[in-house]
C-alpha positions in Angstrom: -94.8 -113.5 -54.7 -91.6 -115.2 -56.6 -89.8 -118.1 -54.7 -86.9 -115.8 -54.6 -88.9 -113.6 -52.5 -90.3 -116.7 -50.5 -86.8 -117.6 -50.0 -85.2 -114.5 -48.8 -88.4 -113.9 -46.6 -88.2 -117.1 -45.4 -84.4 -116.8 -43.8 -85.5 -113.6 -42.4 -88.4 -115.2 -40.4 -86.2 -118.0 -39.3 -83.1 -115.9 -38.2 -86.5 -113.9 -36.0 -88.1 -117.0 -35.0 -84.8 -118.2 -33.4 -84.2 -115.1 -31.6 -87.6 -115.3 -30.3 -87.0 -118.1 -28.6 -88.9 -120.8 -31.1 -87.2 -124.5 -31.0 -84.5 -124.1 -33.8 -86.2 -127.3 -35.3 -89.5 -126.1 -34.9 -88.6 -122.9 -36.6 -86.9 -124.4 -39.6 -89.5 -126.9 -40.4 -92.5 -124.6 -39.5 -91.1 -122.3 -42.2 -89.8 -124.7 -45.0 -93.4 -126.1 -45.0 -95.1 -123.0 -45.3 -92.4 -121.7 -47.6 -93.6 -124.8 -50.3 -96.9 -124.7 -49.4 -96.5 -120.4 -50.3 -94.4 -121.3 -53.7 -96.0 -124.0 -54.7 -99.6 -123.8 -53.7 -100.1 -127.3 -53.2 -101.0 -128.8 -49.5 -99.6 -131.9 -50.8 -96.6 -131.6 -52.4 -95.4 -129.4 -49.0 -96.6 -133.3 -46.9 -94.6 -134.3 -49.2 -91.7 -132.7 -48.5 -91.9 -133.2 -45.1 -92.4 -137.2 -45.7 -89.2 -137.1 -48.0 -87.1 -135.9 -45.3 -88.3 -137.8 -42.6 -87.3 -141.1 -44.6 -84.4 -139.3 -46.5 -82.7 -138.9 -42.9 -84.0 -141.7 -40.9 -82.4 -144.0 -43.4 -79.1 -143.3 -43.3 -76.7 -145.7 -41.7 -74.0 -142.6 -41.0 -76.7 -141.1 -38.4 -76.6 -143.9 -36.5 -73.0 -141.8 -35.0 -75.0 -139.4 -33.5 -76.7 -141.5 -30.5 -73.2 -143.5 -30.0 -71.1 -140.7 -30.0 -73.5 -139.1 -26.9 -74.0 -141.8 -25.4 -69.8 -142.4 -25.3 -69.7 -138.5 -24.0 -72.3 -139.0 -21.4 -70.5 -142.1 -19.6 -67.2 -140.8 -19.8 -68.9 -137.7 -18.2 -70.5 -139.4 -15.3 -67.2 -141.8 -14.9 -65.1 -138.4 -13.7 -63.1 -139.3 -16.7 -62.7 -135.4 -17.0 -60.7 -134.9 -13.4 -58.7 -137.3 -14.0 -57.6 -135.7 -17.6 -57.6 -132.6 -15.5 -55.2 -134.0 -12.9 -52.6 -135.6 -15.3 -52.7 -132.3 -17.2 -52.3 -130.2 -14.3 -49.4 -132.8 -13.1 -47.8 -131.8 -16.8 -47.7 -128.2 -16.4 -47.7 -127.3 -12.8 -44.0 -126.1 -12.8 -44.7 -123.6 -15.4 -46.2 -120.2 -14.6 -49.7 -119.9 -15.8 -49.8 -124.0 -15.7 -52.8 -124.4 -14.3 -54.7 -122.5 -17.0 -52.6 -124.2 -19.6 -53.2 -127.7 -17.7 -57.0 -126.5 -18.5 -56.5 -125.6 -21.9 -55.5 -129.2 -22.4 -57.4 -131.2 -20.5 -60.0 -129.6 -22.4 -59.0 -130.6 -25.7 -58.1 -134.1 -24.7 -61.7 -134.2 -23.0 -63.4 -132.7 -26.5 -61.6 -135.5 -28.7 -63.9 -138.2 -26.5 -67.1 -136.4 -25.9 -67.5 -133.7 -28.8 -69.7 -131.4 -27.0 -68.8 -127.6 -26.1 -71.4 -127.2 -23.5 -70.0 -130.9 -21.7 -66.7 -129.3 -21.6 -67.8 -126.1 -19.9 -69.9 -127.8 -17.2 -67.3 -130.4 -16.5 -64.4 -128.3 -15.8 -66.5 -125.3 -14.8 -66.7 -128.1 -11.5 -62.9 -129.1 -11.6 -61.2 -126.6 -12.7 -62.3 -122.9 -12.0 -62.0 -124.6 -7.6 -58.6 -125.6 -8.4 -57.1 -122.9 -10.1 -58.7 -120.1 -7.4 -57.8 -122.0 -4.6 -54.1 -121.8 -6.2 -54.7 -117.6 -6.4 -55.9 -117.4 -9.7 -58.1 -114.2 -10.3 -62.0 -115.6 -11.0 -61.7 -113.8 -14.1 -59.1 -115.6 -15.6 -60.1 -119.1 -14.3 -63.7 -118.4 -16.1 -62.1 -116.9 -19.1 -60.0 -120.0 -19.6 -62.8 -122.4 -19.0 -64.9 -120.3 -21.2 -62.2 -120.3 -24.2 -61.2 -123.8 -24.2 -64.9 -125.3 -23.9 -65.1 -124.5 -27.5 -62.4 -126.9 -28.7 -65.2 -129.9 -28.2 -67.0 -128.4 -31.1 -64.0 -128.4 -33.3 -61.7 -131.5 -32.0 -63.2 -134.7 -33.3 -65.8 -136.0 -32.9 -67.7 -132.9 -32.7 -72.1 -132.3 -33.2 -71.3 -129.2 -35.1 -68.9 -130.9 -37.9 -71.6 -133.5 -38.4 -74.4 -131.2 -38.4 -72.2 -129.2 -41.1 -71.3 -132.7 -43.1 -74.8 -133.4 -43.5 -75.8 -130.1 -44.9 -73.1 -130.2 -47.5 -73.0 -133.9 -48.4 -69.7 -134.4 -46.9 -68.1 -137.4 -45.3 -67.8 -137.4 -41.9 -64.7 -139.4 -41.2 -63.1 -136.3 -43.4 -64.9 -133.5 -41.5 -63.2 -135.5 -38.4 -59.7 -135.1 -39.3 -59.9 -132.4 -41.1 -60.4 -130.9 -37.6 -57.5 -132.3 -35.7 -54.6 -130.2 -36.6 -56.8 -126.9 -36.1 -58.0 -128.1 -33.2 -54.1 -128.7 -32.0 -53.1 -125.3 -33.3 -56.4 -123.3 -31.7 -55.3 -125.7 -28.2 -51.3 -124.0 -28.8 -52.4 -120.9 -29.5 -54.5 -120.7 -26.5 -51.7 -122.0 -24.1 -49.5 -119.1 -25.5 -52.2 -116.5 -24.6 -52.1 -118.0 -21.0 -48.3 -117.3 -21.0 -48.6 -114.3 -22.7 -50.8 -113.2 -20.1 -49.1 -114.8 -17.2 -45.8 -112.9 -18.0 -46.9 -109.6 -19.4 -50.0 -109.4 -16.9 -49.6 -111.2 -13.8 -51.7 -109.3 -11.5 -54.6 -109.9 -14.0 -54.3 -113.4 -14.2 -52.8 -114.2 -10.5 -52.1 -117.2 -9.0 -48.6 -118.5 -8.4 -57.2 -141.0 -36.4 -56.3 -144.0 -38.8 -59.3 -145.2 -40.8 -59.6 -148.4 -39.5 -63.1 -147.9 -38.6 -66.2 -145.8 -39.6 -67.5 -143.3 -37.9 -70.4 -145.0 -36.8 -68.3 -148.0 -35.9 -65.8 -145.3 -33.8 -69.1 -144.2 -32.0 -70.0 -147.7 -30.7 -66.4 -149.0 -29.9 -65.5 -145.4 -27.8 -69.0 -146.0 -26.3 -68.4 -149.5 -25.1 -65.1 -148.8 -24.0 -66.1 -146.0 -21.6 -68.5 -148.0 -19.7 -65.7 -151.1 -19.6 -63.7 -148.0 -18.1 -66.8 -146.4 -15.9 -67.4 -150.0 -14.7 -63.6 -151.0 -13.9 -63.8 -147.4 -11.7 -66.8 -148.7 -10.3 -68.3 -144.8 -11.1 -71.6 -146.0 -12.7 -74.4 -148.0 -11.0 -77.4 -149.5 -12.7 -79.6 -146.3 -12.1 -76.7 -144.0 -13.8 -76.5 -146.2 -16.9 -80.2 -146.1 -17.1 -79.9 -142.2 -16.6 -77.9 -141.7 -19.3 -79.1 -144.1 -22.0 -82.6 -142.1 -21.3 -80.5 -139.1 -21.7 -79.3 -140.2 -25.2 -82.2 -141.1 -26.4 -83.3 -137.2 -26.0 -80.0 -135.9 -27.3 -80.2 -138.2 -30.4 -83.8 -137.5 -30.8 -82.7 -133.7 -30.9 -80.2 -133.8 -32.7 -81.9 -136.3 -35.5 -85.0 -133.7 -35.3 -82.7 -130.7 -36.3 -81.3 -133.1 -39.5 -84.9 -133.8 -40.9 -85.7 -129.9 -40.4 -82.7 -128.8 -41.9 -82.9 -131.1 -44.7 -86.3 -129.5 -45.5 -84.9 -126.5 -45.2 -82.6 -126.9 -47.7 -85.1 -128.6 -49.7 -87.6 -125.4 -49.5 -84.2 -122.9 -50.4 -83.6 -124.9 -53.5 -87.5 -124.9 -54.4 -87.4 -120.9 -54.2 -83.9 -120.8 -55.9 -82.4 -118.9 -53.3 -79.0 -120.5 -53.0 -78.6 -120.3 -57.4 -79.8 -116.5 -57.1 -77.5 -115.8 -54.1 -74.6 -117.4 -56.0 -74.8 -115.7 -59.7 -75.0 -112.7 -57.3 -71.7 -113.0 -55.8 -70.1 -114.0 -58.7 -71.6 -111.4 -60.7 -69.9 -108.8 -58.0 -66.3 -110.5 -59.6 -65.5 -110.8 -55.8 -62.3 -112.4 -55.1 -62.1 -115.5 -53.2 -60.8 -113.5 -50.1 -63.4 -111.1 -50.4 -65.8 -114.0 -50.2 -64.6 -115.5 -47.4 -64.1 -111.6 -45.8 -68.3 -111.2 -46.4 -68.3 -115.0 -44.9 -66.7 -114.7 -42.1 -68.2 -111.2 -40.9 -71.8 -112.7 -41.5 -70.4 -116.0 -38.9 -69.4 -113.3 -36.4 -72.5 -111.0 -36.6 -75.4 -114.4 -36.5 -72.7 -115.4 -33.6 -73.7 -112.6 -31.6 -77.6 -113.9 -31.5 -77.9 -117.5 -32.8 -76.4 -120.9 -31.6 -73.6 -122.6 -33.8 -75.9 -124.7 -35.2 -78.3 -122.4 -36.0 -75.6 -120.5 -38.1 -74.1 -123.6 -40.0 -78.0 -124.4 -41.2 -78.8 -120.9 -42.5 -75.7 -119.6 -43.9 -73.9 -122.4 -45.1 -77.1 -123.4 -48.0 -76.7 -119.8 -49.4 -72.9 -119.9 -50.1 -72.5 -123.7 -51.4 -73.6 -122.4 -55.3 -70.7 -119.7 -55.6 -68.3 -122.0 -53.4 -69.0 -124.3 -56.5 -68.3 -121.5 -58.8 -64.8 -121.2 -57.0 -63.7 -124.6 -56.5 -63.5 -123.9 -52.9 -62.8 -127.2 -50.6 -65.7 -127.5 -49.0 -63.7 -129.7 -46.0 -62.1 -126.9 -45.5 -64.7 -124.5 -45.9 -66.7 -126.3 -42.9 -63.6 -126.0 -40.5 -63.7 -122.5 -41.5 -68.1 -122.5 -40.7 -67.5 -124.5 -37.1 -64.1 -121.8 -36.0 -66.0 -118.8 -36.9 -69.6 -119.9 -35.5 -68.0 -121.1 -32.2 -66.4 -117.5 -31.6 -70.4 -116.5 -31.2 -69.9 -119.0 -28.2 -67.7 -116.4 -26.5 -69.2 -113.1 -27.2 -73.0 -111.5 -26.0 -75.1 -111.4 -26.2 -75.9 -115.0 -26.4 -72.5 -116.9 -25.7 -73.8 -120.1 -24.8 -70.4 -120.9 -22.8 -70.5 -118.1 -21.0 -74.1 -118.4 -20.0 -73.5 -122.6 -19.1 -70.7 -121.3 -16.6 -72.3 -118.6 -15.1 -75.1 -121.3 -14.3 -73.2 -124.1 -13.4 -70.3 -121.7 -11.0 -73.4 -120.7 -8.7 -71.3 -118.0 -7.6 -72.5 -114.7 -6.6 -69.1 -112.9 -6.8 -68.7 -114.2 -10.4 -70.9 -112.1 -12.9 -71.4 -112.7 -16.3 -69.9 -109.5 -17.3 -66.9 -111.1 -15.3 -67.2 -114.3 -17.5 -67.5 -113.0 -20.9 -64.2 -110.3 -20.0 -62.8 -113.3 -19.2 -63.4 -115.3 -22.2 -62.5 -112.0 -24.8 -58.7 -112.7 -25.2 -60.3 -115.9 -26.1 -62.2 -115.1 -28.5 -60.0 -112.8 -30.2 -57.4 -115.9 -30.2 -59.9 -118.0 -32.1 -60.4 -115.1 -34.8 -56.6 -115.0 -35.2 -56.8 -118.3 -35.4 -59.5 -118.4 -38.3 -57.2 -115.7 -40.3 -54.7 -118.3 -40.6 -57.0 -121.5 -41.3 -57.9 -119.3 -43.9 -54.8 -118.2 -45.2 -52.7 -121.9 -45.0 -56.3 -124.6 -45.9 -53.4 -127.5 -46.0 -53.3 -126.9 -42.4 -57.3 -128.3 -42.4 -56.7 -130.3 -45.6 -53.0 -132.1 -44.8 -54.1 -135.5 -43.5 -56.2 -135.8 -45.4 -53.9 -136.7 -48.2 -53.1 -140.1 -46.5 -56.4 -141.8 -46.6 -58.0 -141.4 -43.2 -61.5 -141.8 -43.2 
């Protein structure tokens, strides 16, 4: 067996693996080892691989983010920072029609730029929100389907898990990936605020109802972290057990998250022992494919793994196997990742895994709210975020512009 075969074989499995159920880090280093051990035939230098990564990732001053960026996320969370973002947004846009779900749309994004995290925004205002806006007469539909759609503006809006996740595999800076994703994270937030009035207008019985580079990122984490809890304490929202609670808390999130870096830097390690990505590339560019019809391939591949695997998931399989011909085209990889994170997070919207949809549907505890109900919901949504990727990838400058001033 080649290493090209190992390597092909070895995406299958994981892509399987995943499905199955297995622990995304499990999966990928379970299979990267084996996948050495297969090529190379050598018990040892697969240890060693293992070993590499483990000290490779471990080392790195940039990763100390992770933890400090949760841990900021977590307090702000259990401060009720995110009803009060709520209740000046809805104070905004009350007067407008629709202005509740628009009031949602940007509390949400507000509430993403401090804590980062999808699945925190959909819990959060799952709790504030979807009350609020039915007990104004908004169909339960709609109030899901908003939630649903702008929970995904935490993976996008700085500082996000999936845009570090993404930086590490390509060797990016972080700060970049950052504010490379503010202005699509504005425009996605727009564009979702004129679906809502879109909606409001043209369907009213469907909806119802009447950065600067001063710091680094790791020194962002800790500042944002320490200023939440001055904030959390000043609201006297957090007692002594609830900071214990979530510093235990994220210490399991940054231990997860850390765990998923040393498996995916295996990972990589064991694609570029089989030659996989080299093989993968020289094929593309032997198919004289056009840099559209590239990104075409790319972005139906995001949509299809977005129907089964996790955003994460996604970013650490398919993003390896492209960087060789992205080379080949001079493509901005910056870009490129704002591109991965828009067209992943769409998977967050649609079955049959949209992990969104599933965190509501949990966290509503409403009988009269399906998940069918959910996911309807969250469709104009997601077909708002794949418009919304079209034009990313038609204008890059639009990922790219601040860039051009320094920050980070």
């Amino acid at each position: 067996m080649t290493g090209l075969d190992v390597g092909v074989i070895s995406v299958i499995l994981i892509v399987i693996l995943i499905y199955l159920g297995m622990y995304i880090p499990i999966a990928l280093g379970l299979v990267s080892f084996v996948g050495v051990f297969v090529i190379k035939g050598n018990f040892d230098i697969a240890v060693a691989l293992l070993t590499e990564a483990i000290a490779d990732t471990v080392s790195e001053y940039v990763y100390a983010s992770v933890p400090l960026f949760a841990l900021m996320g977590l307090i702000v969370s259990k401060a009720g920072i995110g009803k009060d973002v709520y209740e000046v947004a809805n104070f905004l846009f009350y007067r407008v029609r629709g202005g509740l779900g628009i009031a949602t749309v940007a509390a949400n994004a507000i509430f993403a730029s401090v804590t980062g995290s999808s699945i925190a925004s959909a819990s959060v205002f799952t709790r504030v929100a979807v009350p609020e806006m039915q007990r104004f007469g908004y169909k339960p539909r709609f109030t899901v389907g908003v939630v649903a759609g702008s929970s995904v503006l935490g993976m996008l809006i700085p500082p996000s898990a999936m845009l570090i996740i993404y930086a590490i595999v390509t060797e990016q800076s972080i700060g970049q990936m950052f504010v490379a994703g503010i202005i699509p994270g504005i425009l996605l937030s727009i564009a979702f605020a004129i679906l809502i009035l879109i909606m409001a207008y043209a369907a009213p019985k469907w909806v119802g109802g009447i950065y600067g580079g001063i710091v680094t990122p790791v020194e962002a984490g800790a500042a944002g972290a320490l200023a939440a809890l001055i904030i959390a304490i000043l609201k006297r929202a957090i007692s002594l057990d609830d900071l214990w609670e979530v510093l235990v808390e994220t210490g399991y999130i940054a231990a997860t998250i850390l765990f998923l870096i040393i498996t995916a830097t295996m990972y990589n390690r064991m694609l570029g022992v089989a030659g996989l990505p080299t093989q993968f590339g020289e094929w593309l560019t032997g198919m004289d494919f056009t840099i559209g019809q590239i990104m075409t391939l790319y972005v139906v591949l995001l949509l299809l793994l977005g129907t089964i695997l996790d955003t994460a998931s996604i970013i650490l399989i398919i993003v390896p196997l492209f960087l060789t011909a992205l080379d080949a085209f001079g493509i901005d990889l910056v870009w490129f990742g704002i591109v991965t994170v828009v067209g992943a997070e769409i998977g967050l919207l649609t079955p049959p895994l949209g992990i969104s949809c599933f965190v509501i549907k949990s966290t509503i505890n409403d009988p009269n709210i399906s998940l069918f109900d959910i996911f309807s919901g969250a469709f104009p949504f997601a077909v708002t975020m794949l418009l919304t990727l079209v034009v990313l990838i038609k204008y890059p400058a639009l990922s790219t512009y601040l860039l051009q001033f320094g920050l980070m």
